[in-house]
N, C-alpha and C positions, 0 to 999 in steps of 0.2 A: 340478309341480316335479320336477327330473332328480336322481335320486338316485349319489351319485356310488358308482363302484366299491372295492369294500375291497381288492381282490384277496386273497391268500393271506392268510386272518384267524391270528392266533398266539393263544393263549390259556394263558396259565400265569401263573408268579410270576418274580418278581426278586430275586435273592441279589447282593449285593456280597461281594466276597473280603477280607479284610484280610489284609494277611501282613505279618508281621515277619522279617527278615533281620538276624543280628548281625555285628558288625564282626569280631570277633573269637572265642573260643572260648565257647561257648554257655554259661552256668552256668544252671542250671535256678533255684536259688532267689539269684540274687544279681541287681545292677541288669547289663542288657546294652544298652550304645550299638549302635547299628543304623539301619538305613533299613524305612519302614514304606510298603506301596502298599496303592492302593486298585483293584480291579478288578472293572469290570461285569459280571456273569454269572447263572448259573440257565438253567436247561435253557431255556426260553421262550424269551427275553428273544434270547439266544444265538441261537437258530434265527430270531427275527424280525430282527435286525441281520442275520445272512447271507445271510436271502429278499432285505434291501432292498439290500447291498452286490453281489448280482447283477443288483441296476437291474430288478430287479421291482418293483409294487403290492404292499403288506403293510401291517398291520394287527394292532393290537397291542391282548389287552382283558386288562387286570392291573391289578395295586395298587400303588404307590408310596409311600415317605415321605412327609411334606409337610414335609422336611428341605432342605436347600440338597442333600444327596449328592444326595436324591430327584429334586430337580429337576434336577439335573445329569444323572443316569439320562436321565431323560425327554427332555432339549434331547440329548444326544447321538443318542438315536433317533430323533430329529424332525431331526437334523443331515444323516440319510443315507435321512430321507425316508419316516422309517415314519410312518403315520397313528395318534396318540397320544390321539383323540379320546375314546377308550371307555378309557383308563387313568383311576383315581379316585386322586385324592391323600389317604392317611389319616394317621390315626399308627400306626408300628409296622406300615408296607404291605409294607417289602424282608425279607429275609432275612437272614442276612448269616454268614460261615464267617470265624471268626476262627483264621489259623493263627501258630502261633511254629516258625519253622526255625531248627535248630544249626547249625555254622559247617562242616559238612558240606553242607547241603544238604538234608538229613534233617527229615522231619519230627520236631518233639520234644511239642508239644502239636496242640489244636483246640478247638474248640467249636463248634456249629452252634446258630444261632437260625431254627426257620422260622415265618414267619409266620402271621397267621389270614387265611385263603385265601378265606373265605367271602363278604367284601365283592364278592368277582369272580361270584358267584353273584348276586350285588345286578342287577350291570352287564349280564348275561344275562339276568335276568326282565324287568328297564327298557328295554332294547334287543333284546336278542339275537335277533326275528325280522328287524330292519332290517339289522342288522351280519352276520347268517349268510346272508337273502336275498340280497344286494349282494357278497358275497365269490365268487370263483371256486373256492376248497378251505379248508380248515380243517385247522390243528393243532395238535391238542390236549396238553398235558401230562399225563402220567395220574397222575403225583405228588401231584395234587389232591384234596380232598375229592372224596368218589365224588358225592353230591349235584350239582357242579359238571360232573365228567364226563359225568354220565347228561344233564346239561343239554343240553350241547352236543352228543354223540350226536343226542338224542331233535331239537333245529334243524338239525341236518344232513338226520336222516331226512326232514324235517319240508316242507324245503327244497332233496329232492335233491343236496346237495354231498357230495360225498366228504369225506372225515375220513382225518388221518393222527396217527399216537398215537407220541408220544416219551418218554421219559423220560431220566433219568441213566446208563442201564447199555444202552438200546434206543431202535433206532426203528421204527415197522410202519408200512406204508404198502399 
């Protein structure tokens, strides 16, 4: 059997943005009419959508809701041709940074939810010498439980690929 190629594997989490924008001047404890978006993000997620909107091979192994957003997430990156095989649908898979802005522009609150990461640790002991063999590089999110990191690391080593390590504030290559 021909094992197809992953190319460029991504490995991290997925955060959705929520933001509030108000119409008019911000009150902090009063009701404010507004418009509310929703947007795809999380260090990963980010970096496999711009491996694939380069018209590269990529390859995506995370956790999702098993929400409609969830699936939404998922058909989006399958929209632009990432390999979504090795993502697991759970409950409580995404992230998500909920922010309220004043009528400045400003931010005025937030809240971050991150989620439990370790299901993605599931997906690398079940696969991850087929998904790390078959890929041409890897990149890793290091935001992750260290457990998850070391994982992937140790199939890189394991499998001669090169590794490149990103986060929120970096990326090392």
């Amino acid at each position: 059997m021909i094992q197809k190629k992953n190319g460029i594997v991504v490995v991290g989490a997925i955060f959705v943005d929520i933001k509030g924008f108000p119409q008019d001047i911000y009150v902090p404890d009063g009701r404010n009419a507004g418009y509310i978006e929703y947007i795809h993000g999380g260090v990963a997620r980010n970096v496999v959508e711009d491996i694939a909107n380069l018209g590269l091979n990529s390859t995506f192994v995370s956790i999702v809701d098993n929400t409609a957003l969830g699936e939404d997430v998922k058909q989006r990156l399958q929209n632009r041709n990432v390999n979504t095989d090795y993502m697991k649908s759970i409950e409580n898979g995404m992230g998500t940074w909920l922010a309220v802005f004043d009528h400045n522009g400003e931010l005025a609150g937030s809240i971050s939810h991150r989620p439990n990461l370790m299901p993605i640790y599931s997906i690398l002991e079940e696969n991850g010498d087929t998904i790390i063999e078959n890929s041409d590089s890897v990149v890793a999110e290091i935001d992750m439980d260290e457990e998850i990191v070391e994982k992937v690391v140790y199939l890189c080593q394991k499998h001669n690929k090169k590794l490149g390590l990103t986060s929120n504030l970096v990326t090392l290559l």
